[in-house]
Every structure is written in structure tokens, then in C-alpha cells.
C-alpha positions in Angstrom: 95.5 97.2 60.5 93.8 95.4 63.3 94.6 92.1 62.8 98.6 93.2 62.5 98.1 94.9 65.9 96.7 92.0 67.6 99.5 89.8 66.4 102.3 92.1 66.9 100.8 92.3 71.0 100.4 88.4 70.9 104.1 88.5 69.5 105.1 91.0 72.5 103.2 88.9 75.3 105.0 85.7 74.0 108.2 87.8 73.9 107.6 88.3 77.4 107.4 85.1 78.4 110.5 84.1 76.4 112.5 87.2 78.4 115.4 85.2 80.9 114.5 86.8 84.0 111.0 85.0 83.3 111.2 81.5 81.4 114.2 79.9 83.6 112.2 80.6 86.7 108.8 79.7 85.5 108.4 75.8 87.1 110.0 77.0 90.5 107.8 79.9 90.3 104.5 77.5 90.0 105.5 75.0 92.0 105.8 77.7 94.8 102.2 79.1 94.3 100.7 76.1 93.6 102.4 74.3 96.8 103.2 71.1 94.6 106.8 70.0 93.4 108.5 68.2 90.4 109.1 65.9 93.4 105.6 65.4 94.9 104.1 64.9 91.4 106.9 61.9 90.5 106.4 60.6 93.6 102.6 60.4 93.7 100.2 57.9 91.6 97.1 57.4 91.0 94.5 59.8 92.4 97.2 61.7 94.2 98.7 62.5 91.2 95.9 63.6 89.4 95.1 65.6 92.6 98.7 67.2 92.5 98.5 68.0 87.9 95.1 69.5 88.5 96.5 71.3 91.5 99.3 73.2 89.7 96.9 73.6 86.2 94.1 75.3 88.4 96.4 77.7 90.2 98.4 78.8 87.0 94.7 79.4 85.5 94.0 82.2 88.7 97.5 83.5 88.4 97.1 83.8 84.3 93.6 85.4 85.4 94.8 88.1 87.9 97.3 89.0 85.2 94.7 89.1 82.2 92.6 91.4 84.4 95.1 94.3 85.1 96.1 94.3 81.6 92.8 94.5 80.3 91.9 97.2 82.9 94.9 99.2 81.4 93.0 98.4 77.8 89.4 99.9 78.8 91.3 102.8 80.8 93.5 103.6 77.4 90.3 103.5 75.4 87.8 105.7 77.8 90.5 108.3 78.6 91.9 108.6 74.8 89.3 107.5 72.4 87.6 111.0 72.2 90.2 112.6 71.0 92.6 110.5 69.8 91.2 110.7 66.2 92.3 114.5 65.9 95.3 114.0 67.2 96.4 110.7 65.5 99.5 112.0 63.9 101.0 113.4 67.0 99.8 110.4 68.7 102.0 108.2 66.6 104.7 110.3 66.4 105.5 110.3 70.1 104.7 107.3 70.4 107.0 105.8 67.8 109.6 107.7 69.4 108.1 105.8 73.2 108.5 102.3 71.5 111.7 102.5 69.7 113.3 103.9 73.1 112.0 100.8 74.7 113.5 98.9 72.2 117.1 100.5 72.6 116.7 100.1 76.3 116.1 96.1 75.5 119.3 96.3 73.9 121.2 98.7 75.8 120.1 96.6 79.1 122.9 93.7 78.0 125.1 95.7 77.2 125.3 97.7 80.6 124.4 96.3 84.1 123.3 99.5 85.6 120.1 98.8 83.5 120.0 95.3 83.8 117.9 95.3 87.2 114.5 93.6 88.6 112.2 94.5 90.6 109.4 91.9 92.2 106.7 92.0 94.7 104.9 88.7 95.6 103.1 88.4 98.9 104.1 85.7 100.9 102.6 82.1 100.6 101.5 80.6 103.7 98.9 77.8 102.4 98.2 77.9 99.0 94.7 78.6 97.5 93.4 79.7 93.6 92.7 83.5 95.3 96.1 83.8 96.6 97.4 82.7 93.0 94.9 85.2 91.2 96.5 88.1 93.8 100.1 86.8 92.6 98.8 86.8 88.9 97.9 91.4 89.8 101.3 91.6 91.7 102.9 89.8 88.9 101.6 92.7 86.4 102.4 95.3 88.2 105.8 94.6 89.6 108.5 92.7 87.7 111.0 94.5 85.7 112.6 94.6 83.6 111.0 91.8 82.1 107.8 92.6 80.9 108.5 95.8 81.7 110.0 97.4 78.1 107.9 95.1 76.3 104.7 95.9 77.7 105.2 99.1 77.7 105.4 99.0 74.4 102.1 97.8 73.8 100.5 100.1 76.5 102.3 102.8 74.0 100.8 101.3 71.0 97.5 101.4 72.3 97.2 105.0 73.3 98.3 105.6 69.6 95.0 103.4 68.9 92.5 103.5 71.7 89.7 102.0 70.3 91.2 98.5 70.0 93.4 99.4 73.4 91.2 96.5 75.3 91.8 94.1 72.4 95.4 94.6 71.8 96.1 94.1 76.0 93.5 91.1 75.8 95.9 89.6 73.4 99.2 90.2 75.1 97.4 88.8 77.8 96.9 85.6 76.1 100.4 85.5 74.5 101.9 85.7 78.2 98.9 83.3 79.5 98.8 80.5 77.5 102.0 79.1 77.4 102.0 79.7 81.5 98.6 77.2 81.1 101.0 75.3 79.0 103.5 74.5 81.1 100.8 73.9 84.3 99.1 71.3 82.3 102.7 69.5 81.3 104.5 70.7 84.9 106.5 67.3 85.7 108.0 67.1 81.7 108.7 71.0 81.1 112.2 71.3 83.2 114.3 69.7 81.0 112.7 71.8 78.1 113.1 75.0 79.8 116.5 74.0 80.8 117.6 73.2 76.8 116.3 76.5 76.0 117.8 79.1 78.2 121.0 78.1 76.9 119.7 80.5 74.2 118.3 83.0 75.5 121.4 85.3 75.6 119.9 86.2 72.1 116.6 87.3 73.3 117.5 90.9 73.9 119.6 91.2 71.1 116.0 90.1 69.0 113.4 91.5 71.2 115.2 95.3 71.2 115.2 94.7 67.2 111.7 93.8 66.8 110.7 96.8 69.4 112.6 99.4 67.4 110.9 97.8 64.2 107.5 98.2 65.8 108.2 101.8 67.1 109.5 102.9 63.6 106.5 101.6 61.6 104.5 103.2 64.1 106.2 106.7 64.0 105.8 106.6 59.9 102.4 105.3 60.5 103.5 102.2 58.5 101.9 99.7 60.6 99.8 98.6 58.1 101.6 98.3 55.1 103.1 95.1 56.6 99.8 93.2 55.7 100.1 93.7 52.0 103.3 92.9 51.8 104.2 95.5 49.5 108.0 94.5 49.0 106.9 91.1 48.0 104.3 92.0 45.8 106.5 94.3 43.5 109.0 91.4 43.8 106.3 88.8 42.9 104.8 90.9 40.1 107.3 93.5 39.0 
């Protein structure tokens, strides 16, 4: 049960990164708190360049950090405020909160479908000189304050760890890293990932359509307390053996 809850909040954090008010904006977005362009690092050679890569990888490092932090606050929080009594109260527990995660699901979906929903909110402070503590304070602001984008997703995780406090630090810790490391990712290969990014946001109008899905999944294994079942496979065993 464990590992499928780790995965499934790796899944989400990945999912969050994948969301289109997030992956088109990414390389701006770093370039702007790292104080380094697609320009400056074509431009420059030699020690200057490696100057300007390690620039941009250090500063997405603090920004991944100051988000991994206030998620894995939310984790010990979840756990210290829930853990004594979520054990009597586990049915209930998952039961509401199935009901939580597949109505962030629907809103994934709903949100393409009507523009009222379809909104963002941000808060960055401003950049005057860049520095890695200013990028570890855009990494808290970042996980507290854009919307929708992380927003349904993550709030299905936070949902699915109240339903199971004890691993609430773990399962935010790996959400954390499935939102982090392709960040790190595209720090380390900055000057090459444009055109990648570019190539894949022409699909991304699916990305709702299979987010919401997989949400709505999540929220009804949860609300059955069928969360497990999806490591053994049962439907493939009886198909495999009968």
C-alpha cells in the first residue's frame, strides 16, 4: 500500500509539472530568477559559460528546495495533527476523502470546459539582483500561490494524506521530488530544453482531459478503500491464471 501511494504522489507532482499554465513557462521562468538568458548562455564560452549553466542549475536547486520544504511541512503537520486518531476513524477518513479527490478531478476537467474556472493566481516577489535565497523564497511563494495548476492536483495529495497520516511526510516528500527533479532537469540542460518544451505543448490540450481522469481514478479507489488492490493486479492475475 505504501509503495502505490508514493508512486501515485510522484505521478501527481510529475503531473504538475506537465499542467500548461506550468511547462510552457518553465525556461522564461528560470531564466528570470536565475538572471541568465538562452541568449547570455549561447553567447558566452568558456568559463563564462560554465559560470552562466551553473548559475541557472544552482538557483533552480534553492527554488526546488523552498518548494520541497513547504510541502513537507504540510506532510509532518498532516501527520502530528491526524495520526492519533486517524486509525479509528479510517473509514470515514477515506470516504470523504474520496469524495475531496474525485471533485478535484472533475474540477480538472470541468476547468476546460468552462472559463470561469479556468483562472491563475501567482505571487512572486520581485527580482532586483538575483541570489540562491531569493530563488529558495520564489521556490515557498511558488507553493503556496499558483493556481490552478498545482492547485487540484496537490490538493489531492494533501487529501490523500490526511486519509493516511502516518506516511503524510513521505507521500508530500515524493510529490516534491516528482515536481523537483525535472525542474533540476531542465536547469542542468537550460540552453537545449526550448525547443523540447516548445514540441510538447502542442499536446498538452490533452493534459486535463487525462489528469481529471487519473484524479477521479485515485479518489474512487480511495473512497472503496481499493488503493491497494492495484499492486496485485488482481484483474490480471484471474486473466493470467483463470
Amino acid at each position: 500500500m505504501s509503495e502505490i501511494t508514493i508512486a501515485v504522489a510522484a505521478v501527481a507532482g510529475l503531473g504538475s509539472f506537465l499542467a500548461p499554465c506550468i511547462l510552457p513557462v518553465i525556461p522564461a521562468f528560470l531564466a528570470y530568477i536565475s538572471g541568465t538568458t538562452i541568449t547570455d548562455l549561447q553567447k558566452s564560452r568558456g568559463p563564462a559559460l560554465l559560470v552562466n549553466r551553473l548559475n541557472v542549475v544552482m538557483n533552480t536547486i534553492f527554488f526546488v528546495l523552498g518548494f520541497s520544504v513547504v510541502f513537507s511541512i504540510f506532510g509532518v503537520v498532516i501527520n502530528s495533527v491526524l495520526s492519533s486518531t486517524a486509525s479509528g476513524l479510517t473509514t470515514s477518513f477515506n470516504q470523504v476523502g474520496g469524495i475531496i479527490i474525485i471533485g478535484f478531478g472533475a474540477f480538472v476537467l470541468l476547468s476546460t470546459r468552462m472559463q470561469r474556472l479556468n483562472f491563475e493566481k501567482r505571487f512572486f516577489p520581485q527580482n532586483g539582483r538575483t541570489s540562491y535565497p531569493l530563488s529558495f523564497v520564489f521556490g515557498l511563494a511558488f507553493a503556496t500561490s499558483w493556481t490552478p495548476c498545482i492547485g487540484p492536483i496537490l490538493g489531492s495529495i494533501l487529501t490523500l494524506a490526511a486519509t493516511t497520516p502516518s506516511q503524510a511526510f513521505t507521500l508530500l516528500l515524493a510529490y516534491s521530488m516528482g515536481l523537483g527533479i525535472p525542474f533540476i532537469v531542465i536547469g542542468v540542460f537550460f540552453s537545449r530544453m526550448t525547443g523540447v518544451i516548445r514540441a510538447m505543448s502542442k499536446h498538452l490540450r490533452y493534459f486535463s482531459f487525462v489528469m481529471g481522469a487519473f484524479i477521479i481514478i485515485l479518489g474512487i479507489l480511495v473512497l472503496t478503500n481499493q488503493l491497494a488492490s492495484i499492486a496485485s493486479f488482481p484483474i490480471l492475475n484471474t486473466l493470467l491464471l483463470g
